[in-house]
C-alpha positions in Angstrom: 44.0 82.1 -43.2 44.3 84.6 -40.2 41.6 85.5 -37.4 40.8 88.9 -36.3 40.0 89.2 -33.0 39.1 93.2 -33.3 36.1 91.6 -34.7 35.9 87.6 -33.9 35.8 86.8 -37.5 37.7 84.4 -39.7 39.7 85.9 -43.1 40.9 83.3 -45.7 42.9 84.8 -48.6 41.1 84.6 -51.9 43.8 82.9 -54.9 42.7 84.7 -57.4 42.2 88.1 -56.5 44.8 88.1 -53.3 42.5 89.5 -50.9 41.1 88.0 -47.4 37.6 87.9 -47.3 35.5 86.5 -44.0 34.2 83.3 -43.6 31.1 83.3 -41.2 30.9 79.7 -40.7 34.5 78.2 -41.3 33.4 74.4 -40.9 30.6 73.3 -42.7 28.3 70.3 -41.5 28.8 67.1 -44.0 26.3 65.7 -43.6 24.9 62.2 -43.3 26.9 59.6 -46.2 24.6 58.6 -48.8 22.8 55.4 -47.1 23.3 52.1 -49.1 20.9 49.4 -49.1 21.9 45.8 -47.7 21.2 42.8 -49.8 18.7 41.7 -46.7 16.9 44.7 -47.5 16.1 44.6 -51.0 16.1 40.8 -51.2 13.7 39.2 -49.4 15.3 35.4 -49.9 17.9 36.9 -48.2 16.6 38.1 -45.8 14.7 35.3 -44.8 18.4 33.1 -45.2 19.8 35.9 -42.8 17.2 35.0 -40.4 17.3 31.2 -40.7 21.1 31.5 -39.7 20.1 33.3 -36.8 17.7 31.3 -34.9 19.8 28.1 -36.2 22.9 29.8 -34.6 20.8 30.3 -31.5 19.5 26.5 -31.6 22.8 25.2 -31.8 23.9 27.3 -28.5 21.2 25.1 -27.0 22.6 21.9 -28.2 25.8 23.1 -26.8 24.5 23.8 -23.6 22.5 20.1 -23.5 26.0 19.1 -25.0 28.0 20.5 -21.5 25.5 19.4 -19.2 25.8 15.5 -20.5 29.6 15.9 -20.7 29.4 16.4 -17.1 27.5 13.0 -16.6 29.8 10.8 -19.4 32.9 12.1 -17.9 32.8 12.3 -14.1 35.4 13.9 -12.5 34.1 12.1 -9.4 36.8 9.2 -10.4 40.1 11.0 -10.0 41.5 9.4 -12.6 43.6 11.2 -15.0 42.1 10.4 -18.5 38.6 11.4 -16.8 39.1 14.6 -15.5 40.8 15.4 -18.8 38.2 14.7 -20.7 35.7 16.2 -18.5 37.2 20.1 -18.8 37.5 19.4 -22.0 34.5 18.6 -23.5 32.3 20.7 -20.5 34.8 24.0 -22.0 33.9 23.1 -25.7 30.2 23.2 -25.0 30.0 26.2 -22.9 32.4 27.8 -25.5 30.3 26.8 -28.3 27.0 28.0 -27.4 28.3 31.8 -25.6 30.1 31.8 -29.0 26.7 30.8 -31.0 24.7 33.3 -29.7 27.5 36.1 -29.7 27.9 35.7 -33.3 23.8 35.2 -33.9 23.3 38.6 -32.3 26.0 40.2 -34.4 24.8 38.7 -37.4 20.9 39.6 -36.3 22.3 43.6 -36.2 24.2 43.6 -39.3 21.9 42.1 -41.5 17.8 42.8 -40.3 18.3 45.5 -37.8 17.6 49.0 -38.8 21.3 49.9 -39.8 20.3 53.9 -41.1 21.9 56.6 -39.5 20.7 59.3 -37.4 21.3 62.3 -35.0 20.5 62.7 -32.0 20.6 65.7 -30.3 21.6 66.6 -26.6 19.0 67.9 -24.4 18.3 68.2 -20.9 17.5 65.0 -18.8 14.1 65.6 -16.7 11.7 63.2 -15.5 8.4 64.5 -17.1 5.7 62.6 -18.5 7.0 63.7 -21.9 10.6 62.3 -21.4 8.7 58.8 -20.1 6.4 58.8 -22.8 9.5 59.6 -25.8 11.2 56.5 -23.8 8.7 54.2 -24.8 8.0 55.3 -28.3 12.2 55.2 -28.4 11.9 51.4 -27.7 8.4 50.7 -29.7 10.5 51.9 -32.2 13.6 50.0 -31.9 11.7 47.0 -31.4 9.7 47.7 -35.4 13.4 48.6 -36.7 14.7 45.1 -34.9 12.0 42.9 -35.7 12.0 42.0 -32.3 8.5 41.3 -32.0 7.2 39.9 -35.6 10.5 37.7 -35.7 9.7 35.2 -33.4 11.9 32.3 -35.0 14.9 34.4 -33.8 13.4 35.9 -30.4 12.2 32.2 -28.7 15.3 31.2 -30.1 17.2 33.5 -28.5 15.5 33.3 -25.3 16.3 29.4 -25.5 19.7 29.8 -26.0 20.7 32.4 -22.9 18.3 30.3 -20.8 20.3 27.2 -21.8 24.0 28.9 -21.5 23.0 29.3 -18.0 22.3 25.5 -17.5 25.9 24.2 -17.6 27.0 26.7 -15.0 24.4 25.2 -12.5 25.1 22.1 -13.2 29.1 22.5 -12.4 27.7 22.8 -8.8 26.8 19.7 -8.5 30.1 19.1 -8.2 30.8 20.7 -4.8 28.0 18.6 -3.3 29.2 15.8 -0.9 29.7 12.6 -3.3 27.8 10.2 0.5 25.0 11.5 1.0 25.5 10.5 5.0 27.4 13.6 5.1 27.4 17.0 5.1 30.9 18.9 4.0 30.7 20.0 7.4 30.8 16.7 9.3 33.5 15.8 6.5 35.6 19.0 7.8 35.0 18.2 11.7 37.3 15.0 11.7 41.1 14.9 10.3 44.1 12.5 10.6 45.0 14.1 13.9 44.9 12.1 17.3 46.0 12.2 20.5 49.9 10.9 20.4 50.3 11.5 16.6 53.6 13.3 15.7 54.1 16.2 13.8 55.9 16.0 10.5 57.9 17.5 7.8 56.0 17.9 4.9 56.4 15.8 2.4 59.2 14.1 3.9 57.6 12.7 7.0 60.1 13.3 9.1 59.6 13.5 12.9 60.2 16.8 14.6 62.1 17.5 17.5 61.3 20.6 20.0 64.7 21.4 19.8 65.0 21.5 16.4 61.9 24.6 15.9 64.2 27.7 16.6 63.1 31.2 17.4 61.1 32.6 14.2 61.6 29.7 12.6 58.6 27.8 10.4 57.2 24.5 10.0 54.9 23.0 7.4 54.2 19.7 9.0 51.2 16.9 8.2 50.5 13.4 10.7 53.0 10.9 10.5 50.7 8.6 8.9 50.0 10.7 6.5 52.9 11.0 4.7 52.7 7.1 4.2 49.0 7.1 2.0 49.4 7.4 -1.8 46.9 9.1 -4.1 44.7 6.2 -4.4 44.6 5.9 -0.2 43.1 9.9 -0.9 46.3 11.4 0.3 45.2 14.9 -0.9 41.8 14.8 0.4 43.5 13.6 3.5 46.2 16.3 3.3 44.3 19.6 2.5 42.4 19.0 5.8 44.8 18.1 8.4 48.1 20.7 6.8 49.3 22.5 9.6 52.1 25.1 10.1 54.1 25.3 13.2 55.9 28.5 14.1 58.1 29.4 16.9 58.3 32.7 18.9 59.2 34.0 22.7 56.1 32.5 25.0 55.5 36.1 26.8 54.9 37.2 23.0 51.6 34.8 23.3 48.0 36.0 24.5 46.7 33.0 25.1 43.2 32.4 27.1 43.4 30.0 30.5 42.0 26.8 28.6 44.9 27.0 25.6 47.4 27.6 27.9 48.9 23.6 27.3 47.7 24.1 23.9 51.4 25.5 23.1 55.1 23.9 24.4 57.3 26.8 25.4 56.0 29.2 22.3 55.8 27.0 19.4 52.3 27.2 18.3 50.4 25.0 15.7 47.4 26.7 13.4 45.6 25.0 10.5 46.9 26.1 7.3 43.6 26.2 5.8 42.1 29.6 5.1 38.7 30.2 6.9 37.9 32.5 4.1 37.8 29.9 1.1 39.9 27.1 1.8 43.2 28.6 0.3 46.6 27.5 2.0 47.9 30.2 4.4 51.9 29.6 4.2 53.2 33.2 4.2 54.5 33.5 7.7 56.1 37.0 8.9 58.4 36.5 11.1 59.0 40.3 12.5 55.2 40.8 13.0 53.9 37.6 13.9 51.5 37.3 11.2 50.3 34.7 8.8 49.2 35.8 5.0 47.0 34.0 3.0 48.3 35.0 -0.6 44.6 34.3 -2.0 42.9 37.3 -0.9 45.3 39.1 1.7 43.5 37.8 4.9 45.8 37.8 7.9 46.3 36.4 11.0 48.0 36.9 14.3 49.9 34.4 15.4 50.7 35.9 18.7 47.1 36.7 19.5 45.2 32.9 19.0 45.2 33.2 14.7 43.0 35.4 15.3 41.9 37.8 12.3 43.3 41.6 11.9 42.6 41.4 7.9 41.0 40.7 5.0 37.5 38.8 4.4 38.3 35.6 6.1 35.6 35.6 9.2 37.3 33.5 12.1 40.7 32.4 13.3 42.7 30.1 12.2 41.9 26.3 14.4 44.8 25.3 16.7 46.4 22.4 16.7 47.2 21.5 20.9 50.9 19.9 20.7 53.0 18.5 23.1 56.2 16.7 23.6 57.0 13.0 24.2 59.2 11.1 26.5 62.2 11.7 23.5 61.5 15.3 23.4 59.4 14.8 19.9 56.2 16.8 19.1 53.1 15.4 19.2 49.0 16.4 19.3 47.3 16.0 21.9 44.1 15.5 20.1 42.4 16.4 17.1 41.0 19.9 16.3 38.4 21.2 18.4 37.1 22.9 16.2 36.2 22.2 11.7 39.0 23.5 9.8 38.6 25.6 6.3 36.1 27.9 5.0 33.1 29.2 7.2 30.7 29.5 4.3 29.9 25.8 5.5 28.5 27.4 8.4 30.4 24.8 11.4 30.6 27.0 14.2 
């Protein structure tokens, strides 16, 4: 086959005779494939079996969805213990599972077997906004609601809508769990009050181990906890305990620090004590720089300047970082001088 571009036709040689003739339209349309009828469509036991699966698949994405919700209750995580909390991701995860699965494969099975499965073309045209493109809108989904059934099946339609209103009733439920377990506080009252007091020494963390000022070098960090805290146990609610009151202590020149009048004593001779709790979401911010001062909260990249208060030069977190005032003892060991002024962790509780 050759083209001639003299003439912007196509030759093709003929076998027999040896010559090229011209082809005016080189590729030919196929067409549609023949269609072939589904069992569903020429049955109509089947096709009322195809749609008994359906709405039954849908109804039992309800009873998983009833299924999570009760999990939640007969397996409180509230309890902390180990078996519990097992048990209550576990069987929450199988009914949520279960009934997005249910409906997934109901809807699949719904278009494969009573949904109008012919083929068609569509051609391109021009989008406009006239009253005949609105009006060819509607009769497009009048008619995909005849070829779906969507209306006159209304087994598999309330059972549908059942099913994706009850898939969303697990997910609500899970909230419950952020919800204060005393109802004589609020999560921000909770957050207002930690393990810190006045004459309570900073620690290693987990060790416990008292710090000397002596010991913090320049550009050196510190993640410390209370004293007393590193003598609770799980049952005592060392974590709870722990993931409000973490601190980390850092130590840089004092002319580096812009501090205002009232947090001057705040600081002993440029180390510096922040809460390590994100104000963004809670995460732990441990990633200290040491050449630019800043801390990094490896959750969502909010960052803080350690020089400049904790305050907030990045990322979604909305205020600084509370500070820890510190001081020294008679022995030259570090100690607060009181709690935090202000709540630690995120601000979505709204405390300030």
């Amino acid at each position: 086959m050759e083209h001639d571009d003299s003439k912007g036709a196509v030759k093709a040689y003929e076998p027999s005779s040896g010559l090229a003739v011209s082809i005016d339209d080189p590729i030919q349309n196929p067409g549609l494939p023949p269609h072939r009828a589904r069992l569903t469509d020429v049955d109509v036991k089947a096709e009322k079996r195809a749609e008994r699966t359906i709405y039954t698949l849908f109804y039992i994405s309800v009873a998983a969805s009833i299924w999570a919700v009760a999990a939640y209750m007969l397996f409180p995580i509230e309890d902390m213990e180990f078996v519990s909390i097992r048990q209550n991701n576990l069987f929450i995860g199988l009914g949520i599972a279960l009934a997005l699965l249910a409906i997934g494969i109901g809807a699949i099975h719904w278009s494969k077997t009573l949904m109008s499965d012919k083929e068609y073309v569509e051609e391109r045209h021009t989008t406009r906004g006239s009253e005949d493109t609105r009006e060819a809108v509607v009769e497009a989904f009048r008619t995909a609601d005849q070829e779906s059934g969507f209306g006159r099946r209304k087994m598999i339609r309330n059972s549908l809508f059942a099913a994706l209103v009850a898939s969303i009733i697990p997910g609500v439920t899970l909230f419950r769990g952020l919800a204060p377990h005393n109802p004589d506080y609020s999560p921000a009252e909770l957050l207002k009050q930690t393990m810190w007091e006045e004459g309570e020494y900073l620690t290693r963390d987990p060790s416990g181990t008292r710090i000397k000022a002596s010991d913090v070098t320049l550009g050196s960090a510190f993640h410390v906890i209370p004293e007393k805290l590193a003598a609770l146990s799980h049952s005592d609610g060392l974590l709870e305990e722990k993931a409000k009151a973490m601190v980390l202590m850092v130590r840089m020149r004092p002319e580096l620090l812009t501090e205002r009048e009232e947090r001057k004593d705040w600081s002993y001779d440029g180390i510096v004590a922040y809460s390590k709790v994100c104000t963004h979401v809670g995460c732990p911010v441990a990633l200290y720089e040491q050449h630019t001062h800043h801390l990094l909260c490896p959750c969502h990249q909010s960052q803080f300047d350690v020089t400049d208060e904790a305050k907030v030069i990045f990322g979604p977190a909305s205020r600084p970082l509370p500070q820890l005032p510190i001081a020294v003892d008679d022995e030259g060991y570090l100690i607060a001088q009181s709690d935090f002024k202000e709540p630690v962790g995120p601000s979505f509780w709204e405390m300030h």
